[in-house]
C-alpha angles and dihedrals in degrees: 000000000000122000110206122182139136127214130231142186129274105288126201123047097238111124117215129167113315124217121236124245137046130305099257123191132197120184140178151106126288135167090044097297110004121123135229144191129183116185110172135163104248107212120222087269095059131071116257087214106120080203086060092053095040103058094051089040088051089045090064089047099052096042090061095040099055074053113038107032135107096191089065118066092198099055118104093256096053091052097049081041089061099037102100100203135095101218114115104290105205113220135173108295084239086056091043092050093044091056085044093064087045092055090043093052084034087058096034085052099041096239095318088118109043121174080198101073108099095110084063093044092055099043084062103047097248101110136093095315100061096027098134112035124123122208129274118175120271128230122241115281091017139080114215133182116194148210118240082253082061089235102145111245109183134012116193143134125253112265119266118241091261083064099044089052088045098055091035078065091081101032116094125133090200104057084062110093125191135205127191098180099078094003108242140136133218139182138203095216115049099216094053100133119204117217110180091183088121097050109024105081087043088057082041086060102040086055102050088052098051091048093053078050092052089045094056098264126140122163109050146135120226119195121178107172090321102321108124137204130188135205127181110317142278122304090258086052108248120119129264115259139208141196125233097208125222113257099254125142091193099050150012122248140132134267106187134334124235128195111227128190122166102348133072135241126205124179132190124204134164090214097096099035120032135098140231120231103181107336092316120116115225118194121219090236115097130214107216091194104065092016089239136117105263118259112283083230089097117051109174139357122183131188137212112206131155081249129047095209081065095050097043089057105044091046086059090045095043091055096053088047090058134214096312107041093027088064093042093047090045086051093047089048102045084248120178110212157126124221110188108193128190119255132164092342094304128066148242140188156246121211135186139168118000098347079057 
């Protein structure tokens, strides 16, 4: 999943309370090469000192990362990941409740979201080897994937059904059992493999900001690789707000701003990371149903949810479910979201809940 968002100034002119102390920022890069940004109000009783903020911010992205990565063959995951049994694993209870959110939207989704589905990441090149590369276009007869330098990394065809069902084999979000007390996870096959890309920088998100809240602060912006989350508002009053982009792969601009206090909003989108075979797109996001990258038709959905675990996740699952049952599962749910599909070389969208 990519969150990609881009964040504004205060909009409106209405004054409302405004908070006291002095606009602070912390920046810098996590999970390998993902980028963050904190910018919070520190109040009188807080130092004023972005060092202050950023070891204590840091602090929070380091410590999921050592669990939740699989680019790191150290962290917690990677380890369970490499265990080939099937006895109770015990794990870190963070670790235990994040892979309790993926099971619940795999189960509300019937499999469309499948925390699972690593083999078939990485069949199609798009694993931890190739995590972070953005998309450069191929050249006919070859599939490429590229370095932000634009230096090809990789050519390849895409694999051949006999690969895909070998690699489904292993793929099941119901044979992965979790425990939180104690905190533990099982599965029935012993080569299950567990990938919480699609829910980790959400859960990143969501704990930095509720450090900042157990610190005192209130008003205050989290951004981990595009995932958002919003408290109280700036210190003139008015809320954050954060840019949905257009889904272009040549250039940055917006598509629609949205104000956000105290609730978080995660898109996904394949238009940063995907590849061409001739002449045919194929999107990083994975539908661990079929095997297959999911159809170019949608190319971004972001949530707003009160927590941004919970976004990151459904904007993953509504993308694999597509531009007829996404809509309808985001209605059945109370979902707040905005799907923009591709039609005719322009796009149009898709709005429910309160975007609607």
């Amino acid at each position: 999943m990519i969150g990609l968002v881009l964040i504004f100034g205060a909009i409106g002119c209405r004054r409302m309370h405004q908070p006291a102390g002095p606009l602070v920022s912390v920046s810098g890069i996590t999970m390998g090469a993902v980028p963050f940004q904190v910018t919070l109000v520190s109040t009188r009783e807080h130092e004023t000192d972005p060092q202050y903020w950023r070891s204590g911010i840091l602090e929070q992205l380091q410590r999921i990362d050592r669990l939740m990565s699989t680019y790191r063959d150290d962290s917690e995951v990677s380890r369970f990941n490499a265990a080939r049994t099937t006895d109770w694993f015990p794990v870190s209870r963070e670790t235990a409740e994040v892979v309790q959110v993926a099971l619940d939207v795999s189960r509300q989704t019937d499999g469309a979201f499948d925390v699972t589905v690593g083999p078939l990441v990485e069949l199609w090149h798009f694993g931890r080897d190739n995590d972070h590369a953005p998309h450069v276009p191929s050249v006919k007869n070859t599939a490429s994937s590229a370095e932000a330098d634009g230096v090809v990394r990789k050519a390849f065809e895409p694999p051949d059904s006999d690969e895909i069902l070998a690699a489904k084999r292993h793929v099941g979000w119901n044979r992965l059992h979790v425990r939180l007390d104690p905190s533990a996870l099982r599965k029935d096959d012993p080569q299950i493999q567990i990938n919480l890309s699609a829910v980790a920088k959400g859960y990143a998100v969501d704990r930095v900001a509720e450090w900042l809240l157990e610190n005192g602060v209130r008003s205050f912006l989290v951004e981990v690789g595009g995932e958002v989350r919003a408290g109280g508002g700036k210190p003139d009053g008015s809320p954050w707000v954060v840019g949905i982009e257009a889904p272009r792969a040549d250039r940055r601009e917006v598509f629609r701003r949205v104000p956000l206090r105290d609730g978080a909003l995660a898109t996904s989108g394949d238009y940063r990371k995907f590849f061409e075979f001739n002449g045919r797109r194929f999107s990083h996001t994975i539908d661990p149903r079929t095997g297959m990258p999911v159809s170019p038709r949608v190319a971004s959905v972001s949530v707003r949810h009160d927590e941004c675990v919970w976004a990151d996740a459904y904007a993953t699952a509504l993308m694999v479910l597509g531009p007829e049952d996404g809509p309808e599962f985001a209605r059945m749910y109370g979902l707040t979201t905005l799907f923009i599909l591709r039609s005719d070389g322009g796009f149009q969208t898709i709005a429910t809940g309160a975007f609607a």
